[in-house]
C-alpha positions as CSV (number, residue, x, y, z in Angstrom):
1,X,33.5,-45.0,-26.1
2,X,36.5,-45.6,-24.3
3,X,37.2,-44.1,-20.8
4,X,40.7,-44.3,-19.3
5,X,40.4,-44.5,-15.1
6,X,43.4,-43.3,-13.0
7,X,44.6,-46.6,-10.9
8,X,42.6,-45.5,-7.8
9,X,39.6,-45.1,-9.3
10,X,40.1,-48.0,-11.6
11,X,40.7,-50.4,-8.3
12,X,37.5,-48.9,-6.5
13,X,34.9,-49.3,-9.9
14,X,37.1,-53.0,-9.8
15,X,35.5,-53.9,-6.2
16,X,32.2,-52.2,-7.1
17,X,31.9,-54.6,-9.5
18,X,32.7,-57.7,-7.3
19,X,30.9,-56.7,-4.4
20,X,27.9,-55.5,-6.1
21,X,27.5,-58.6,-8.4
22,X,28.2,-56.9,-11.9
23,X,29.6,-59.2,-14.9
24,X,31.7,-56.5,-15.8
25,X,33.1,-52.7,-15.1
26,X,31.3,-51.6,-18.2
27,X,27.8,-53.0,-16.9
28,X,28.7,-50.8,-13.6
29,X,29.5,-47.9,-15.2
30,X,26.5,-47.6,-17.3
31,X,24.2,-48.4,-14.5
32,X,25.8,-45.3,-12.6
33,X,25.6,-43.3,-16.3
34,X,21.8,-44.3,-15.7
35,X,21.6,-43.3,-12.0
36,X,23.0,-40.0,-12.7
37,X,20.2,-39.4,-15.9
38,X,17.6,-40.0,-13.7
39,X,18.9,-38.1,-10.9
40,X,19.1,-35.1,-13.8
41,X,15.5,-35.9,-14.4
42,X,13.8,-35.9,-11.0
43,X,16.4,-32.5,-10.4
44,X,13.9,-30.9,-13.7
45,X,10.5,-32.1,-12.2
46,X,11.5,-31.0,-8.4
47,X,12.3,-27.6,-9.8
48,X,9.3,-27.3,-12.0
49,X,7.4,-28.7,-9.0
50,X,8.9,-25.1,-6.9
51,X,8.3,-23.2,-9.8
52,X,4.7,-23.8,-9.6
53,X,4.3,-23.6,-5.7
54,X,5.6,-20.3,-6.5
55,X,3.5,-19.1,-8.7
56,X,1.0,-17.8,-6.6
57,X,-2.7,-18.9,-5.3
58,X,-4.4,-21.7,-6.3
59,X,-7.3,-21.7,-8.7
60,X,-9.9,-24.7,-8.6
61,X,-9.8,-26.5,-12.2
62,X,-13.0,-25.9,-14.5
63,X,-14.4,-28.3,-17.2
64,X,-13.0,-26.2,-19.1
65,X,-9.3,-26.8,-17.6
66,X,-10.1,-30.1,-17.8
67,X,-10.9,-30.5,-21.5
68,X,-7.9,-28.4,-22.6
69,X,-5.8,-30.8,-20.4
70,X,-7.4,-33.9,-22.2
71,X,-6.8,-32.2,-26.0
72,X,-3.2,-31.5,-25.6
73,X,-3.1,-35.1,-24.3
74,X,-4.5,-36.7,-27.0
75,X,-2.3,-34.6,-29.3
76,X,0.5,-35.4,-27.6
77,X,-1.0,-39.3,-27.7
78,X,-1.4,-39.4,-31.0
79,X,2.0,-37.4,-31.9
80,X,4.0,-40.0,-30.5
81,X,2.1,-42.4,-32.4
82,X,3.3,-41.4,-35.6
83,X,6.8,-41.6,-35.0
């Protein structure tokens, strides 16, 4: 993939580059592509995480909650490994 910069911006990712200790403006670039993913990410969990504050009273976890939490894990576990 190619990206064309405007000069401005192209100058500023140039001295982020220097100043932060990158090899090259690609290596900066895809380190900010990575920042910004796992800004997306924690954005999912911190809404899921409000969902669930929202969803009412708190119940105390049975055995039973516990066992069906262990089974999908394993399933999940064991999913993956097939791939």
């Amino acid at each position: 993939m190619n990206v064309s910069l405007p000069s401005p911006l192209k100058k500023w990712v140039e001295r982020q580059v220097a100043k932060k200790g990158y090899g090259t403006a690609d290596e900066f670039v895809v380190e900010m592509l990575r920042r910004e993913q796992a800004l997306e990410a924690r954005e999912r969990i911190d809404a899921l995480l409000i969902e669930a504050l929202d969803s009412g009273e708190s119940t105390p976890m049975t055995e039973k909650d516990w066992e069906r939490i262990r089974v999908a894990g394993r399933r999940r576990f064991h999913a993956r490994q097939k791939k």
